[in-house]
Every structure is written in structure tokens, then in C-alpha cells.
PQR file of N, CA, C, O and H, with PARSE charges and radii, in Angstrom:
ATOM      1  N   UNK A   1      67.271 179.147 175.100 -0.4000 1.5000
ATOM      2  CA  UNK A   1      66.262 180.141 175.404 -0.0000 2.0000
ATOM      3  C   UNK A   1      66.659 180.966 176.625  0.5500 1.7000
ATOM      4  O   UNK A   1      66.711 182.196 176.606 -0.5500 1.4000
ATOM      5  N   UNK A   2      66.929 180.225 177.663 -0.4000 1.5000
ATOM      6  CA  UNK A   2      68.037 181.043 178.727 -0.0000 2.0000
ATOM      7  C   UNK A   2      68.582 182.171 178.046  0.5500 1.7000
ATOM      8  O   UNK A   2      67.896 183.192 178.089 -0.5500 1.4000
ATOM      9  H   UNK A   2      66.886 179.226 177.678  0.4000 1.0000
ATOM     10  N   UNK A   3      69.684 182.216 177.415 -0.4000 1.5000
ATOM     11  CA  UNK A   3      70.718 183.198 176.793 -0.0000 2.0000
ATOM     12  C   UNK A   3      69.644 184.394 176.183  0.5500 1.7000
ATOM     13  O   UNK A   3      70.051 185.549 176.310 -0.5500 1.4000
ATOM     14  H   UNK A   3      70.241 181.386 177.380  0.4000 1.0000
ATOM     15  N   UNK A   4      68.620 184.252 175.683 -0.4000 1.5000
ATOM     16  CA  UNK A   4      67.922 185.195 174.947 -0.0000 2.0000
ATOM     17  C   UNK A   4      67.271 185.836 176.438  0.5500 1.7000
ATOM     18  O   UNK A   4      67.433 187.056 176.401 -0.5500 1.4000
ATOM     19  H   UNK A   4      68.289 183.314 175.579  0.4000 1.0000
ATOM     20  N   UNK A   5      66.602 185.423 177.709 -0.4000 1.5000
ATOM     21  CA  UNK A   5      66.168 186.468 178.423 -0.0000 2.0000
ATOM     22  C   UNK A   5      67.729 186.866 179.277  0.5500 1.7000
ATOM     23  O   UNK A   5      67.506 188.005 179.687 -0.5500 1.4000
ATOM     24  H   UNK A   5      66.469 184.432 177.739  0.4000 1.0000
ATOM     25  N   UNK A   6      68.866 186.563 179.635 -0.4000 1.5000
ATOM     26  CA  UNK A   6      69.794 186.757 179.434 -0.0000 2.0000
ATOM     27  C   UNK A   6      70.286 188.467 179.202  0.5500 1.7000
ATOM     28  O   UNK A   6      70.484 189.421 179.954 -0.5500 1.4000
ATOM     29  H   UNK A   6      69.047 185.638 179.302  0.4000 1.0000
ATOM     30  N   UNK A   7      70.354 188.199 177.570 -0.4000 1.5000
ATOM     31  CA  UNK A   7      70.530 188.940 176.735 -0.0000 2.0000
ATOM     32  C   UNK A   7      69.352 190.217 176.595  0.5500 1.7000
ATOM     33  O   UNK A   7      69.599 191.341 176.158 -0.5500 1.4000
ATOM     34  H   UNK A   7      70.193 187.423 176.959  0.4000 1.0000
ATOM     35  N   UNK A   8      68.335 189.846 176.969 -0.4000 1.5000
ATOM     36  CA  UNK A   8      67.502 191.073 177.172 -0.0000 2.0000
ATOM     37  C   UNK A   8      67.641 192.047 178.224  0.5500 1.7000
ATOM     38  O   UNK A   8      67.428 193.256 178.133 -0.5500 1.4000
ATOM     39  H   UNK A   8      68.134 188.933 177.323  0.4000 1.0000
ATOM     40  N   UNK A   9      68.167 191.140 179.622 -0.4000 1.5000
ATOM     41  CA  UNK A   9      68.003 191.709 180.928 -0.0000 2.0000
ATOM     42  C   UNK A   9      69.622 192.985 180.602  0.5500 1.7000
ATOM     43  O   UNK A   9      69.739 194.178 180.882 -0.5500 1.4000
ATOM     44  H   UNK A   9      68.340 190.158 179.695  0.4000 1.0000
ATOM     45  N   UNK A  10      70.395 192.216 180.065 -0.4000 1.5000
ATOM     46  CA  UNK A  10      71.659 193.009 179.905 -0.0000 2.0000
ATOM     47  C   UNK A  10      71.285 194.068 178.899  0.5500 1.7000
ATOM     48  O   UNK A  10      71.713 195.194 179.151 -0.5500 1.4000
ATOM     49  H   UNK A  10      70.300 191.247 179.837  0.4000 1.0000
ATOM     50  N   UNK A  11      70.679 193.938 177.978 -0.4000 1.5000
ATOM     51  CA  UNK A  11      70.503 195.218 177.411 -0.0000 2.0000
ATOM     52  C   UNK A  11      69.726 196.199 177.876  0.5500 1.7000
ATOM     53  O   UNK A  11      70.010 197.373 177.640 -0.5500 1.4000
ATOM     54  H   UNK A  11      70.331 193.023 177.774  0.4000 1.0000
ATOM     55  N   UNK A  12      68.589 195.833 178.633 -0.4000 1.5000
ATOM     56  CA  UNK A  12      68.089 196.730 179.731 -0.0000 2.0000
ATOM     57  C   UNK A  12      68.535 197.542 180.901  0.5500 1.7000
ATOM     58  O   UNK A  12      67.981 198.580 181.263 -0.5500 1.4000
ATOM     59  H   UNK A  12      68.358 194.879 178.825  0.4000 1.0000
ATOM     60  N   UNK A  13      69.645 196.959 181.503 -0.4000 1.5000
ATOM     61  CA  UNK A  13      70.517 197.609 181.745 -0.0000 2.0000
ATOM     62  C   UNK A  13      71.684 198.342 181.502  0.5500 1.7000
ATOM     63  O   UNK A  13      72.422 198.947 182.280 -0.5500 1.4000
ATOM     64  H   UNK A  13      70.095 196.116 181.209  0.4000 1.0000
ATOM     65  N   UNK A  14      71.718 198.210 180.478 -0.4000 1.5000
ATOM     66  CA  UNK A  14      72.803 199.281 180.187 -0.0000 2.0000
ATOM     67  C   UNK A  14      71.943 200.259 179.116  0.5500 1.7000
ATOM     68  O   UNK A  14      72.426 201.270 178.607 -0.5500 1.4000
ATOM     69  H   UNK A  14      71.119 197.719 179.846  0.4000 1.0000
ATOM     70  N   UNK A  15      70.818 199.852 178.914 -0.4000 1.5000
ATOM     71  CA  UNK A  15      69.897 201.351 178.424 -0.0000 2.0000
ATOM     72  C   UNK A  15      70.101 202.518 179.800  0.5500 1.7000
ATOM     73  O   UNK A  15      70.779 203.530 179.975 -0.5500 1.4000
ATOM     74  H   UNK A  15      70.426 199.030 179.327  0.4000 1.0000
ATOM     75  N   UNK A  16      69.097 201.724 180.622 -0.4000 1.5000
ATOM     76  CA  UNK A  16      68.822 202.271 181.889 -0.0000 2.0000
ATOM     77  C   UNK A  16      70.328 202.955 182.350  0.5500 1.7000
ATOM     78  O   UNK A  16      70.097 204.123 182.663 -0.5500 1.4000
ATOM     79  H   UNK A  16      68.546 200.901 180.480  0.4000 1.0000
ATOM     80  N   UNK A  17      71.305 202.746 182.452 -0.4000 1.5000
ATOM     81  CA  UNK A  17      72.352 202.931 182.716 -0.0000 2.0000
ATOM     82  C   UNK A  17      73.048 204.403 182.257  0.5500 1.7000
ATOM     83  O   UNK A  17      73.655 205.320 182.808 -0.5500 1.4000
ATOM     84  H   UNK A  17      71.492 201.797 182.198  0.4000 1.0000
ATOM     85  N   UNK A  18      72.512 204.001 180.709 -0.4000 1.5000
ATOM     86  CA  UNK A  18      73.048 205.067 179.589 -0.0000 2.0000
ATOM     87  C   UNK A  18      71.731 206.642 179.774  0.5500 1.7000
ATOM     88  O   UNK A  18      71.987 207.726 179.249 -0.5500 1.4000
ATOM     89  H   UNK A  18      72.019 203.256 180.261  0.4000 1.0000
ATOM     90  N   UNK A  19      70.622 206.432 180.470 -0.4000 1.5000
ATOM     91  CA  UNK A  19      69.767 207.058 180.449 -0.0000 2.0000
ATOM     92  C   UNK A  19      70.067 208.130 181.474  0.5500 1.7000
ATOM     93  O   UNK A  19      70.088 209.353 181.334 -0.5500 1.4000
ATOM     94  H   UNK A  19      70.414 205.552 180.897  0.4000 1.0000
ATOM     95  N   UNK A  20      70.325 207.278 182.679 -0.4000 1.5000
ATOM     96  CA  UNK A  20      70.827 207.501 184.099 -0.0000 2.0000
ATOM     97  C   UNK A  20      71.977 208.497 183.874  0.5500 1.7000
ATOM     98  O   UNK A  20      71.745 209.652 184.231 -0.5500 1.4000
ATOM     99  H   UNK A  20      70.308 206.285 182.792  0.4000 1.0000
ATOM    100  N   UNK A  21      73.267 208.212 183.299 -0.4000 1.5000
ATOM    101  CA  UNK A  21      74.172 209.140 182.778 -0.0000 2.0000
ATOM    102  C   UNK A  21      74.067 210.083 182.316  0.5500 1.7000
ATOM    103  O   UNK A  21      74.430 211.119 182.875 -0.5500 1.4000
ATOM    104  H   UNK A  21      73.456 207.273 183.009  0.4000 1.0000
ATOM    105  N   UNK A  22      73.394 210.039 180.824 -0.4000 1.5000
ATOM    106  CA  UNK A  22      72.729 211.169 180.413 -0.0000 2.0000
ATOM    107  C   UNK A  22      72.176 212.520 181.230  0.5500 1.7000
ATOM    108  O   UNK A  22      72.548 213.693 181.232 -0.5500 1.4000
ATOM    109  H   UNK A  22      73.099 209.198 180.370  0.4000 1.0000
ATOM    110  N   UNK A  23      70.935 211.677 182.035 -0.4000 1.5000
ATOM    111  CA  UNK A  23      70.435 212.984 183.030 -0.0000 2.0000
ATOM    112  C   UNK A  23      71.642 213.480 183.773  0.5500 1.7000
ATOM    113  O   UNK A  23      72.263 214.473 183.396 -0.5500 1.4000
ATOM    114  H   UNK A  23      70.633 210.723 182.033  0.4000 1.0000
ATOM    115  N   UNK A  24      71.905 212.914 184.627 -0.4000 1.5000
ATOM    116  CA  UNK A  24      72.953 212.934 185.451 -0.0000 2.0000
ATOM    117  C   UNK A  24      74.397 213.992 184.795  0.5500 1.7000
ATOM    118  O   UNK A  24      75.281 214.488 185.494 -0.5500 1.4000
ATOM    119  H   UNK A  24      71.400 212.107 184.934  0.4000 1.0000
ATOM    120  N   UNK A  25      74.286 214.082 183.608 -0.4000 1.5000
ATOM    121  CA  UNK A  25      75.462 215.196 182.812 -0.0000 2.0000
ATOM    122  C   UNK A  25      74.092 216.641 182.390  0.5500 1.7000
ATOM    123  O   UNK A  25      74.024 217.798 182.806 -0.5500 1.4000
ATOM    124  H   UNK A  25      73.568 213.680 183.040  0.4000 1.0000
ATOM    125  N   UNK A  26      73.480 216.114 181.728 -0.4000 1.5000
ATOM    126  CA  UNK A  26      72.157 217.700 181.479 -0.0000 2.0000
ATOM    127  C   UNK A  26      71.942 218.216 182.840  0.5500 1.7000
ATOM    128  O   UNK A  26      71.831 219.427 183.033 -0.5500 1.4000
ATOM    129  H   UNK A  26      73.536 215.174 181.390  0.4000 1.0000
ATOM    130  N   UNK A  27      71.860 217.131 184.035 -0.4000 1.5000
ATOM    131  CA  UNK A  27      71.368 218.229 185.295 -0.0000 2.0000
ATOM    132  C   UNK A  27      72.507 218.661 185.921  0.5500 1.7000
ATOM    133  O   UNK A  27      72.270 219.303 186.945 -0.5500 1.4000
ATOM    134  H   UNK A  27      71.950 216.147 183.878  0.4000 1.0000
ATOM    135  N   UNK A  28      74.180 218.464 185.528 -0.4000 1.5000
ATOM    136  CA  UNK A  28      74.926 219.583 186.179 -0.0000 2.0000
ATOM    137  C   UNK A  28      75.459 220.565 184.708  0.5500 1.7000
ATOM    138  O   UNK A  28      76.134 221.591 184.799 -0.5500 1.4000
ATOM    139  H   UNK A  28      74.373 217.943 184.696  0.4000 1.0000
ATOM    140  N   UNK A  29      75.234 220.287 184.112 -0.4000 1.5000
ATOM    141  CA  UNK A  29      75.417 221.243 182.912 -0.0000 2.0000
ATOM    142  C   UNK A  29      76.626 221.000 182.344  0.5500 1.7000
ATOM    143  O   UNK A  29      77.455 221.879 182.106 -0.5500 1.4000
ATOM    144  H   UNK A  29      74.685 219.455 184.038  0.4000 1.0000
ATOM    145  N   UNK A  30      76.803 219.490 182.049 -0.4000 1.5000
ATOM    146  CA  UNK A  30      78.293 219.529 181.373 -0.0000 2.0000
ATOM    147  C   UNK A  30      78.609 219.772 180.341  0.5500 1.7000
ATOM    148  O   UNK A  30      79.801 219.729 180.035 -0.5500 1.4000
ATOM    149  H   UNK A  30      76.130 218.776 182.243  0.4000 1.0000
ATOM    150  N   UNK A  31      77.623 220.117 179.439 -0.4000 1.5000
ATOM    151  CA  UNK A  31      77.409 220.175 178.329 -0.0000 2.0000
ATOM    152  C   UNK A  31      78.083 221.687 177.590  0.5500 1.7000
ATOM    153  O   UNK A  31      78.618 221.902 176.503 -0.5500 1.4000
ATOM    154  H   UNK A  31      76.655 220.152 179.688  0.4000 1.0000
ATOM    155  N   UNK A  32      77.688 222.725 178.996 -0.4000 1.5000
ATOM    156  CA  UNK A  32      78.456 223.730 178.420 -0.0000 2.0000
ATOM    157  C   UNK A  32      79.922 223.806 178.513  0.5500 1.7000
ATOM    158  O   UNK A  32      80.187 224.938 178.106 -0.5500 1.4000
ATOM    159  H   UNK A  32      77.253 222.551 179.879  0.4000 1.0000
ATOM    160  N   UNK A  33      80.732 223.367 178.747 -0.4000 1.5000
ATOM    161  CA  UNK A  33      82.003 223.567 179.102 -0.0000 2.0000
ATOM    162  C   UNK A  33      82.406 222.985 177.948  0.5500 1.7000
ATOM    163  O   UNK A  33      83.595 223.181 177.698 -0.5500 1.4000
ATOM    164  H   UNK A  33      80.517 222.448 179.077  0.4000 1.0000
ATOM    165  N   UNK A  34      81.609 222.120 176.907 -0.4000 1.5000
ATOM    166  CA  UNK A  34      82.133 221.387 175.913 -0.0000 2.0000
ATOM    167  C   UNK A  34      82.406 223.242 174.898  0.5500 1.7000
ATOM    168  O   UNK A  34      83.297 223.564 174.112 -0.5500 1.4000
ATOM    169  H   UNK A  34      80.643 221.961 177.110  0.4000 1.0000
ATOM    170  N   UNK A  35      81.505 223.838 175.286 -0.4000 1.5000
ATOM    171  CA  UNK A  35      80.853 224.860 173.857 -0.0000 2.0000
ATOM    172  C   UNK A  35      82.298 225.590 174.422  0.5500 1.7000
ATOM    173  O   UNK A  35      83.275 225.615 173.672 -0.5500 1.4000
ATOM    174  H   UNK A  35      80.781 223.576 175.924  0.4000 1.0000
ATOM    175  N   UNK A  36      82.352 226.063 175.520 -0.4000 1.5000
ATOM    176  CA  UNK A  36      83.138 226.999 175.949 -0.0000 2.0000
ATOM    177  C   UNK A  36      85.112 226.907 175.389  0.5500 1.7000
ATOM    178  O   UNK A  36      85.876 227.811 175.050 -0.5500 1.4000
ATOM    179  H   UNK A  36      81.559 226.043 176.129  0.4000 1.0000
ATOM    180  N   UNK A  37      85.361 225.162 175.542 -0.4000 1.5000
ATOM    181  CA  UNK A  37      86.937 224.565 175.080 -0.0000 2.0000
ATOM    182  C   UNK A  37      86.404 224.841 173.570  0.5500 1.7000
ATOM    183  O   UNK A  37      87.392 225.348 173.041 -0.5500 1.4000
ATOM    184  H   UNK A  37      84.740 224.428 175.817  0.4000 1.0000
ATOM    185  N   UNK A  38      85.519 224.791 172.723 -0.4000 1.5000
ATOM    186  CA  UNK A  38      85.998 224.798 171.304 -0.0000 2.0000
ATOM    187  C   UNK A  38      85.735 226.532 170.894  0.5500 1.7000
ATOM    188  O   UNK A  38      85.562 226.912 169.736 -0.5500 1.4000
ATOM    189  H   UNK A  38      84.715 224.380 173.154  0.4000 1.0000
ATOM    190  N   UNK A  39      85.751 227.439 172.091 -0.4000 1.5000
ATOM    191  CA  UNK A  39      85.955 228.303 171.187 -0.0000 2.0000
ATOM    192  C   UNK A  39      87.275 229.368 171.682  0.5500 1.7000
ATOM    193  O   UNK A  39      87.600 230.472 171.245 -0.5500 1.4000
ATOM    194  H   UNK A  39      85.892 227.130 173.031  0.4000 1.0000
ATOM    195  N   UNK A  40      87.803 228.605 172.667 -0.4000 1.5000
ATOM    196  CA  UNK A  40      89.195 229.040 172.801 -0.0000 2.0000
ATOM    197  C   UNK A  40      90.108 229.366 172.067  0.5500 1.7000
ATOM    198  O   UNK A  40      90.728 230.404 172.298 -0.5500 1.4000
ATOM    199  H   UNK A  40      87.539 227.708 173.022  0.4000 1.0000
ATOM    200  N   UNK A  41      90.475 228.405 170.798 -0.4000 1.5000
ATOM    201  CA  UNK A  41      91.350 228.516 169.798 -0.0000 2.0000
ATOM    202  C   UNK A  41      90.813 230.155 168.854  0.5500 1.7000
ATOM    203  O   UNK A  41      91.566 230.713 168.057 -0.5500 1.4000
ATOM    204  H   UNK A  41      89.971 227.561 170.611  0.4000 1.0000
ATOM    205  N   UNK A  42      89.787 230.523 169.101 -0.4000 1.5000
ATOM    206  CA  UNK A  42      89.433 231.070 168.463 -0.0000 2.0000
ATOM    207  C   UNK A  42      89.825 232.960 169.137  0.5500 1.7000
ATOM    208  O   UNK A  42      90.251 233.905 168.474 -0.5500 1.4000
ATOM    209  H   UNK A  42      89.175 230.070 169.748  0.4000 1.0000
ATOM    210  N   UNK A  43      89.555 232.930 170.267 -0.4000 1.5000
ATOM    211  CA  UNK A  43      90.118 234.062 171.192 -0.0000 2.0000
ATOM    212  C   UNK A  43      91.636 234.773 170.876  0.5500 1.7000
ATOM    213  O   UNK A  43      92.672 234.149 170.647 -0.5500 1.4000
ATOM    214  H   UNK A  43      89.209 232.162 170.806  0.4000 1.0000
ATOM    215  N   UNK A  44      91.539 235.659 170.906 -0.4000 1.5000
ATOM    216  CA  UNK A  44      93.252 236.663 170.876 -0.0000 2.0000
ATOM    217  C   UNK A  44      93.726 235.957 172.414  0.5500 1.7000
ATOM    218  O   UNK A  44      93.196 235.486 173.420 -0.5500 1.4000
ATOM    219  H   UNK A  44      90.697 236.166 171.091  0.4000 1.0000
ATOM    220  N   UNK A  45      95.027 236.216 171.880 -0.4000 1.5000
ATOM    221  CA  UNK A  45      95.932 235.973 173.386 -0.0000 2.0000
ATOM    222  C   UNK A  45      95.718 237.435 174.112  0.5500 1.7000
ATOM    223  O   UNK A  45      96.127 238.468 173.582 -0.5500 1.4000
ATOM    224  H   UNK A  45      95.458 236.598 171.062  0.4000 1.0000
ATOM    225  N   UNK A  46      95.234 237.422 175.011 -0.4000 1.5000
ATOM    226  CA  UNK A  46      95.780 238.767 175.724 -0.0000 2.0000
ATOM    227  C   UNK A  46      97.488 238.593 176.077  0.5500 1.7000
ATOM    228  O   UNK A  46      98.103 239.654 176.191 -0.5500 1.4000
ATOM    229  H   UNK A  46      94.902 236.583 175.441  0.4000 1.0000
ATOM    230  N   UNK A  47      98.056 237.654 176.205 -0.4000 1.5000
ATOM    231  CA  UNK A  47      99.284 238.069 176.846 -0.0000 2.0000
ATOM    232  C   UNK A  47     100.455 237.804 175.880  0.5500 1.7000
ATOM    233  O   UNK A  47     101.600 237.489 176.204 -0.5500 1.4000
ATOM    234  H   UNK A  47      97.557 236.793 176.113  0.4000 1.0000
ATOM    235  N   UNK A  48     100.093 237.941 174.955 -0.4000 1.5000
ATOM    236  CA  UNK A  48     101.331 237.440 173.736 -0.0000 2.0000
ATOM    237  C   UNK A  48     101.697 238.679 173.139  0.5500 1.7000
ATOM    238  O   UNK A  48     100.942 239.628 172.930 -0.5500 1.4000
ATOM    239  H   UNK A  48      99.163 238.197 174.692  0.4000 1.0000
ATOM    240  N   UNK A  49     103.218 238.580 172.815 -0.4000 1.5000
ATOM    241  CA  UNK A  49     103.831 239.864 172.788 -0.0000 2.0000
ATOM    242  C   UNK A  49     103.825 240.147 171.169  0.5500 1.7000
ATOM    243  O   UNK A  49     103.916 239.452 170.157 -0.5500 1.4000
ATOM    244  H   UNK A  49     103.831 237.809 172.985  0.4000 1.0000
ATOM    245  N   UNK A  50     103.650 241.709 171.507 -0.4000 1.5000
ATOM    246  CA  UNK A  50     103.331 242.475 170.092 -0.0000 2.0000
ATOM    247  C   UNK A  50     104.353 243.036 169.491  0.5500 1.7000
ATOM    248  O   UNK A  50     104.379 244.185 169.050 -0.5500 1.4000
ATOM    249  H   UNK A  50     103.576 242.274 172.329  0.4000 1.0000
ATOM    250  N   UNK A  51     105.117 242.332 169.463 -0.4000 1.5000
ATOM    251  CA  UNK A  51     106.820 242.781 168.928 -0.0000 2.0000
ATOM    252  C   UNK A  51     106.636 242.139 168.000  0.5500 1.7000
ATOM    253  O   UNK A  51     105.933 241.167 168.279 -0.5500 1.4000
ATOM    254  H   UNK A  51     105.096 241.398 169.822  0.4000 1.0000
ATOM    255  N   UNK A  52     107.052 242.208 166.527 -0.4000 1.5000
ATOM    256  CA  UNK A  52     106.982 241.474 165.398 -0.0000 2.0000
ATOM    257  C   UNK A  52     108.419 240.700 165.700  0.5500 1.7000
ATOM    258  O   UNK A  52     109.353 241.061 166.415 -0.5500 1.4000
ATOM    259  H   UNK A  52     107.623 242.997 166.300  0.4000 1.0000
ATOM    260  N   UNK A  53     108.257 239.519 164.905 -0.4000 1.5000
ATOM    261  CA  UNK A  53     109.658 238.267 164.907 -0.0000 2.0000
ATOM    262  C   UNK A  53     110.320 238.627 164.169  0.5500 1.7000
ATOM    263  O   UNK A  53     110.113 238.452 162.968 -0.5500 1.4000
ATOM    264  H   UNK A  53     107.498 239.226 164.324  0.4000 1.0000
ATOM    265  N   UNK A  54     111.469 239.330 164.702 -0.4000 1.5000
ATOM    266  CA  UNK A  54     113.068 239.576 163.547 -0.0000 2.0000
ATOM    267  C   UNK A  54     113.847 238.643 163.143  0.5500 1.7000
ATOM    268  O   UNK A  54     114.777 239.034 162.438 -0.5500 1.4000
ATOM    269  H   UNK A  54     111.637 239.471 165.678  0.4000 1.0000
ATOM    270  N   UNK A  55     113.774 237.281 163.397 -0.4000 1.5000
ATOM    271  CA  UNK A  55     115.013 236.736 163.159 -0.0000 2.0000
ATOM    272  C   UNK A  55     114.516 235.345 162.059  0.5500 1.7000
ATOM    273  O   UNK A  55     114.438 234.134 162.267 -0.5500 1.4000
ATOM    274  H   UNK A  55     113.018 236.963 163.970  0.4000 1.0000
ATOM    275  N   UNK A  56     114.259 236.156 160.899 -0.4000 1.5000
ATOM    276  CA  UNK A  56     114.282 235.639 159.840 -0.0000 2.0000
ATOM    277  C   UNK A  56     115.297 234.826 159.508  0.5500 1.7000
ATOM    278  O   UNK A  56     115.319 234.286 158.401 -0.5500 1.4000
ATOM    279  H   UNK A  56     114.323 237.140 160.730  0.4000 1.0000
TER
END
């Protein structure tokens, strides 16, 4: 019976834990920088050269 309050106290903490994190990423805004890397691939190069490839 030990092991079962145990086992409760540990899952309570790492809720609490996981909750704590959570806020802690929404209140500095990490969330956008995720949106911002997936649409990179998607952007023109500005600096890539506009010479077509001759050497077929």
C-alpha cells in the first residue's frame, strides 16, 4: 500500500512539473519560432545565383 501513495505523489509531480513548463514556454512565446523554422524551406533564396547550370 506504501508503493501506491508512492506512486501517486510521483505522478503529481511530474503533472505539476509538465504544467509548470508548459506556462513557462506560452509566457515567453516559444511557440512562435516553431511556425517561423517551418516556413523557411518555403522562402526564395535572396542570395542564390541566377545563372542557369551549364555543365550538363
Amino acid at each position: 500500500m506504501n508503493i501506491l501513495i508512492l506512486l501517486i505523489f510521483v505522478s503529481i509531480v511530474l503533472v505539476v512539473g509538465a504544467v509548470v513548463l508548459f506556462l513557462h514556454s506560452v509566457k515567453n512565446q516559444d511557440f512562435d519560432h516553431i511556425e517561423e523554422l517551418s516556413l523557411l524551406p518555403l522562402e526564395e533564396d535572396q542570395h542564390a545565383d541566377k545563372k542557369p547550370n551549364r555543365n550538363l
